[in-house]
C-alpha atoms as a printed R data frame, in Angstrom:
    type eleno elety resid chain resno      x       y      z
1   ATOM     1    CA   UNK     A     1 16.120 -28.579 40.130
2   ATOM     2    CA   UNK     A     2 15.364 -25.862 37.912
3   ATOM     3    CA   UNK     A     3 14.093 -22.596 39.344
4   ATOM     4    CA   UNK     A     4 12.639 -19.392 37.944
5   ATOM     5    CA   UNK     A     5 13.437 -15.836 39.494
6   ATOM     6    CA   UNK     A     6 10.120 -13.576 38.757
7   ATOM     7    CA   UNK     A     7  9.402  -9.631 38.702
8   ATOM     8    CA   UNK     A     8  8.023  -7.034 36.847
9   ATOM     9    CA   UNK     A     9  9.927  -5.920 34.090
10  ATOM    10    CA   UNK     A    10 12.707  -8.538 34.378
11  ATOM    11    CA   UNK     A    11 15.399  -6.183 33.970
12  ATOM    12    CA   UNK     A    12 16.442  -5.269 37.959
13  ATOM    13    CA   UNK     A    13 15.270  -7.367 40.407
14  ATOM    14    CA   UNK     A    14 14.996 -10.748 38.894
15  ATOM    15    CA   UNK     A    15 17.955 -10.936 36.836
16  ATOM    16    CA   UNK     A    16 19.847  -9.931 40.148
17  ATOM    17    CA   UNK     A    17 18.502 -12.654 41.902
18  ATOM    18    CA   UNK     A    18 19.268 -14.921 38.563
19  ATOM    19    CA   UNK     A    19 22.879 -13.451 38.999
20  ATOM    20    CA   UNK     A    20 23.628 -14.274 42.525
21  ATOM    21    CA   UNK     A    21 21.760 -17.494 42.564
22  ATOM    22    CA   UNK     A    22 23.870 -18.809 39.611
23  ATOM    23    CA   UNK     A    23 27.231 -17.465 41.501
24  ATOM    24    CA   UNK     A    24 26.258 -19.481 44.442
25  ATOM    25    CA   UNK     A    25 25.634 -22.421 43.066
26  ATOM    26    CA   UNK     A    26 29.253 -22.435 40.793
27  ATOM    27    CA   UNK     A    27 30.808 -21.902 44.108
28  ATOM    28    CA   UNK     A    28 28.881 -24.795 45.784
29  ATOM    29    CA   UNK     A    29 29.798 -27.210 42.435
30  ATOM    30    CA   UNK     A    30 26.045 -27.431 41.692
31  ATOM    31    CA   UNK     A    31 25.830 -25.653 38.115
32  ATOM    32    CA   UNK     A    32 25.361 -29.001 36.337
33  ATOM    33    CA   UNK     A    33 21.758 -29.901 39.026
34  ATOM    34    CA   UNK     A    34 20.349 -26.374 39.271
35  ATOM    35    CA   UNK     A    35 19.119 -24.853 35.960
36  ATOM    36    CA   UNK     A    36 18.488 -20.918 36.828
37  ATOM    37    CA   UNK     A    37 16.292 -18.361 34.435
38  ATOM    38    CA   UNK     A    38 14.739 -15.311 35.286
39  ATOM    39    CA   UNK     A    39 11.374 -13.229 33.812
40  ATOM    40    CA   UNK     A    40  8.792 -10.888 34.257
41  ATOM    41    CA   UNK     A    41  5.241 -10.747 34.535
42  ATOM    42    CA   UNK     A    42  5.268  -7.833 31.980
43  ATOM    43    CA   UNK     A    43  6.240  -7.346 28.607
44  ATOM    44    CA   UNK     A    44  7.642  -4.008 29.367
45  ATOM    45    CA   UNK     A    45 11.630  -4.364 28.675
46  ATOM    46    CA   UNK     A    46 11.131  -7.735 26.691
47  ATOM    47    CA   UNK     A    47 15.046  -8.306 24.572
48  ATOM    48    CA   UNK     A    48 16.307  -5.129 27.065
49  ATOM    49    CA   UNK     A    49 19.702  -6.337 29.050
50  ATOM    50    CA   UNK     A    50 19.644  -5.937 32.938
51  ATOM    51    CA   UNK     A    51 19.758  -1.993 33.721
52  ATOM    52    CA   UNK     A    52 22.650  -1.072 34.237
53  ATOM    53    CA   UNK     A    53 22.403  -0.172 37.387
54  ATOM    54    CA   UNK     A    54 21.711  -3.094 38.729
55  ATOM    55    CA   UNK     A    55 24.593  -4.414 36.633
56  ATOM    56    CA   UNK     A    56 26.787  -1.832 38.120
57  ATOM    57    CA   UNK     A    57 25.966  -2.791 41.882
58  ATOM    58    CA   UNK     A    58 25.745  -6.458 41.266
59  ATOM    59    CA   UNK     A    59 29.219  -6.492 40.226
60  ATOM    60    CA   UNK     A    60 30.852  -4.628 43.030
61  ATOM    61    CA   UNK     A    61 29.829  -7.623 44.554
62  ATOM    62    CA   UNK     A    62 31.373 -10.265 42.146
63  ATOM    63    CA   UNK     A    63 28.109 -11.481 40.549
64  ATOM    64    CA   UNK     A    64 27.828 -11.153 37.133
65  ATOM    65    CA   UNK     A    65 24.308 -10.205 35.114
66  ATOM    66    CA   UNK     A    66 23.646 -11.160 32.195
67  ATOM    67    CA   UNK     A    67 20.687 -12.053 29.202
68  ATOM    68    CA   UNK     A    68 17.805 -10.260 27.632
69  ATOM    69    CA   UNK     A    69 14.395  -9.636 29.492
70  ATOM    70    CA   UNK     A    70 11.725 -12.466 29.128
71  ATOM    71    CA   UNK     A    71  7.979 -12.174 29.835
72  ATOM    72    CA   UNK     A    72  6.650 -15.615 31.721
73  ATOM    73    CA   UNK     A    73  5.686 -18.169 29.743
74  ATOM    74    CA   UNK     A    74  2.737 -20.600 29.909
75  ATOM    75    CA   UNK     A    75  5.131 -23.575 29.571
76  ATOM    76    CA   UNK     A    76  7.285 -21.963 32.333
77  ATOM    77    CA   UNK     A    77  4.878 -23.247 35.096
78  ATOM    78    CA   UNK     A    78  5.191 -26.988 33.890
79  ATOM    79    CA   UNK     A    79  9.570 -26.231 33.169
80  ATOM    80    CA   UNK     A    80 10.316 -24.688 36.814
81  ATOM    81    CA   UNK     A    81 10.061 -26.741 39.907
82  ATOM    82    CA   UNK     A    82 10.118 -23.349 41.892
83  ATOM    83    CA   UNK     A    83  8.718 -20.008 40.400
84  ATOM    84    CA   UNK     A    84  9.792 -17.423 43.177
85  ATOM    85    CA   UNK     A    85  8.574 -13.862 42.663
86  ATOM    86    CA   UNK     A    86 10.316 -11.069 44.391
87  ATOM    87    CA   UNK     A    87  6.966  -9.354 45.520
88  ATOM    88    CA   UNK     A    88  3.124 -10.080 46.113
89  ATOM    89    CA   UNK     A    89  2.182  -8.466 43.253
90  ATOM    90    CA   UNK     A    90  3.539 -11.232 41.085
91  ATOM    91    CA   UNK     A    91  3.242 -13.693 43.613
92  ATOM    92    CA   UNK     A    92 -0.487 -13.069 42.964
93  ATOM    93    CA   UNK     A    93  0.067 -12.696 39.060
94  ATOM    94    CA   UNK     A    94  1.712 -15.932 38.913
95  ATOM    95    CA   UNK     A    95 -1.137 -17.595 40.639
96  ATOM    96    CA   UNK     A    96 -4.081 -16.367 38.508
97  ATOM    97    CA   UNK     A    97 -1.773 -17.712 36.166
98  ATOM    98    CA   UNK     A    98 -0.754 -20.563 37.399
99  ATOM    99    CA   UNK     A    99 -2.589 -23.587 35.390
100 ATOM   100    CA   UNK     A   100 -3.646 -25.607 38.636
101 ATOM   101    CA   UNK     A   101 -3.173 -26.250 41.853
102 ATOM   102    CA   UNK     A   102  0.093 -27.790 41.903
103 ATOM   103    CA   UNK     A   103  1.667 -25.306 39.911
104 ATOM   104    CA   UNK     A   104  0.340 -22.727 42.111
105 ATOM   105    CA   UNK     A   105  2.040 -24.387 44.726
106 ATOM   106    CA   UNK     A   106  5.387 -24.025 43.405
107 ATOM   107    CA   UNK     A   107  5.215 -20.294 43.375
108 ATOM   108    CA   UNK     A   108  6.890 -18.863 46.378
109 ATOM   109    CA   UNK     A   109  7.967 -15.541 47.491
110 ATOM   110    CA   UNK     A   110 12.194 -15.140 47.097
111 ATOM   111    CA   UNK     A   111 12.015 -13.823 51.001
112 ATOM   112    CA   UNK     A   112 10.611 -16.820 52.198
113 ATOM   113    CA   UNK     A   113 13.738 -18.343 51.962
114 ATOM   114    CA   UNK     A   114 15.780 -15.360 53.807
115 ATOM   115    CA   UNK     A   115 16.169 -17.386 57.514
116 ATOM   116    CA   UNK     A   116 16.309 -13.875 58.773
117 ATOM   117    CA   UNK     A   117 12.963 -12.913 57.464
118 ATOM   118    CA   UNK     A   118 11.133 -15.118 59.429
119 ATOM   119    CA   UNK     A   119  8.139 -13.131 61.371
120 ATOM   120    CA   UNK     A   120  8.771  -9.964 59.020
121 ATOM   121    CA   UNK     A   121  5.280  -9.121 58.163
122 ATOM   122    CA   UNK     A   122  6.707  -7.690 54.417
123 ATOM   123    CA   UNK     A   123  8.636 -10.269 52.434
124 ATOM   124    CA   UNK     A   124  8.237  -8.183 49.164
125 ATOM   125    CA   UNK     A   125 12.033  -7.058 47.466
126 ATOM   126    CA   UNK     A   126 11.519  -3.364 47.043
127 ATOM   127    CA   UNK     A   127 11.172  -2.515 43.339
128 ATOM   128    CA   UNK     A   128 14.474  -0.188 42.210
129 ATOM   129    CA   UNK     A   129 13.929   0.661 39.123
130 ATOM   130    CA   UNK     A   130 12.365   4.604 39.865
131 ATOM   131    CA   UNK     A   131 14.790   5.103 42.997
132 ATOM   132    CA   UNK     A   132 18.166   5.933 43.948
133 ATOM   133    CA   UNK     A   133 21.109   3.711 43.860
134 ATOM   134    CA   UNK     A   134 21.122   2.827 47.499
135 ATOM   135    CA   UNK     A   135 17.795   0.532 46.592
136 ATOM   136    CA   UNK     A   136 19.871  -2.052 44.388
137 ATOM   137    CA   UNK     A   137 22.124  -2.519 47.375
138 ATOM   138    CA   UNK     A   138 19.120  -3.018 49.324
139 ATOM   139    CA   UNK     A   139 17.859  -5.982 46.701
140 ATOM   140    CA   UNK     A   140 21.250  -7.397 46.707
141 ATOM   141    CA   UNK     A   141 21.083  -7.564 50.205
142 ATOM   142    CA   UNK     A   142 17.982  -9.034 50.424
143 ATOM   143    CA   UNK     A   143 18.432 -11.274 47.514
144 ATOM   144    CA   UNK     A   144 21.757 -12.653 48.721
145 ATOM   145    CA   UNK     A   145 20.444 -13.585 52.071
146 ATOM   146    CA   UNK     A   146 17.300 -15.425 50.373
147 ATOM   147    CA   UNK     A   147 19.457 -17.182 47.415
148 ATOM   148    CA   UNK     A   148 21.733 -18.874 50.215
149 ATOM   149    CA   UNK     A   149 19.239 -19.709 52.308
150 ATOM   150    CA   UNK     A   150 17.495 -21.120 49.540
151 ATOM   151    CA   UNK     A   151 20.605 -23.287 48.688
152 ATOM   152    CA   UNK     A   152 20.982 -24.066 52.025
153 ATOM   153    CA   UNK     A   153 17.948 -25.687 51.264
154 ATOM   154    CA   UNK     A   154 18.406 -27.679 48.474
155 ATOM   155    CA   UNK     A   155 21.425 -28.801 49.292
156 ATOM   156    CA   UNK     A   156 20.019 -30.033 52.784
157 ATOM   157    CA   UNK     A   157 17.437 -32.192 50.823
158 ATOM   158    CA   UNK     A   158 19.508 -33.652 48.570
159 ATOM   159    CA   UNK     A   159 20.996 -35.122 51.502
């Protein structure tokens, strides 16, 4: 399984979600099934480490961040088996981009794998990168919840 964790800038929110996806998945034994990468839809921050901020908060938590920012790549739609963007702005960025119909179909909000998001009309990860420091707790919340359920997943259909 290889998955792909997409935002704007790849520099706070994706690379967070890379972190605590790859944490995860060492603690579950998995690191040698699930190949984890992150990127962004823009070019904005392309070489830049994770901000440090989200660095900062990620490892309070124990999850470490780490690599250069990436924009998406065209051969990143036939690499990843999911493309998961952390808001509908690049959920509908990765579509136009998307070179048919089943690669569209592999690109998938983040949220939709939080079990407790079910119903919530916004599944979007709120973009930190112009706020205070209280919003990269809120992504690690929110990415946290979607990364395990997201495992939960994949482990449950491995089964």
């Amino acid at each position: 399984m290889r998955i792909l964790f997409v935002c704007l800038g790849n520099i706070c929110r994706s690379p967070t979600a890379e972190g605590v996806m790859r944490r995860l998945v060492a603690e579950a034994g998995l690191q040698d099934e699930i190949e984890i990468d992150s990127a962004g839809t823009g070019a904005y921050h392309v070489g830049s480490p994770p901000d440090e901020r989200a660095t900062a908060a990620a490892l309070r938590r124990g999850t470490e961040l780490a690599g250069a920012a990436r924009q998406v790549a065209d051969e990143d739609f036939e690499t990843y088996d999911l493309l998961l963007a952390m808001d509908g702005s690049n959920l509908h960025e990765l579509r136009r981009r998307a070179p048919d119909d089943e690669a569209r179909a592999r690109v998938r909000l983040l949220r939709e794998f939080d079990p407790a998001s079910e119903g919530a009309g916004d599944l979007d990860v709120p973009d930190p990168y112009y706020g205070g420091l209280h919003g990269f707790d809120t992504v690690l919340d929110q990415v946290e919840a979607a990364c395990r359920g997201l495992l939960d997943e994949i482990v449950a259909a491995r089964r």
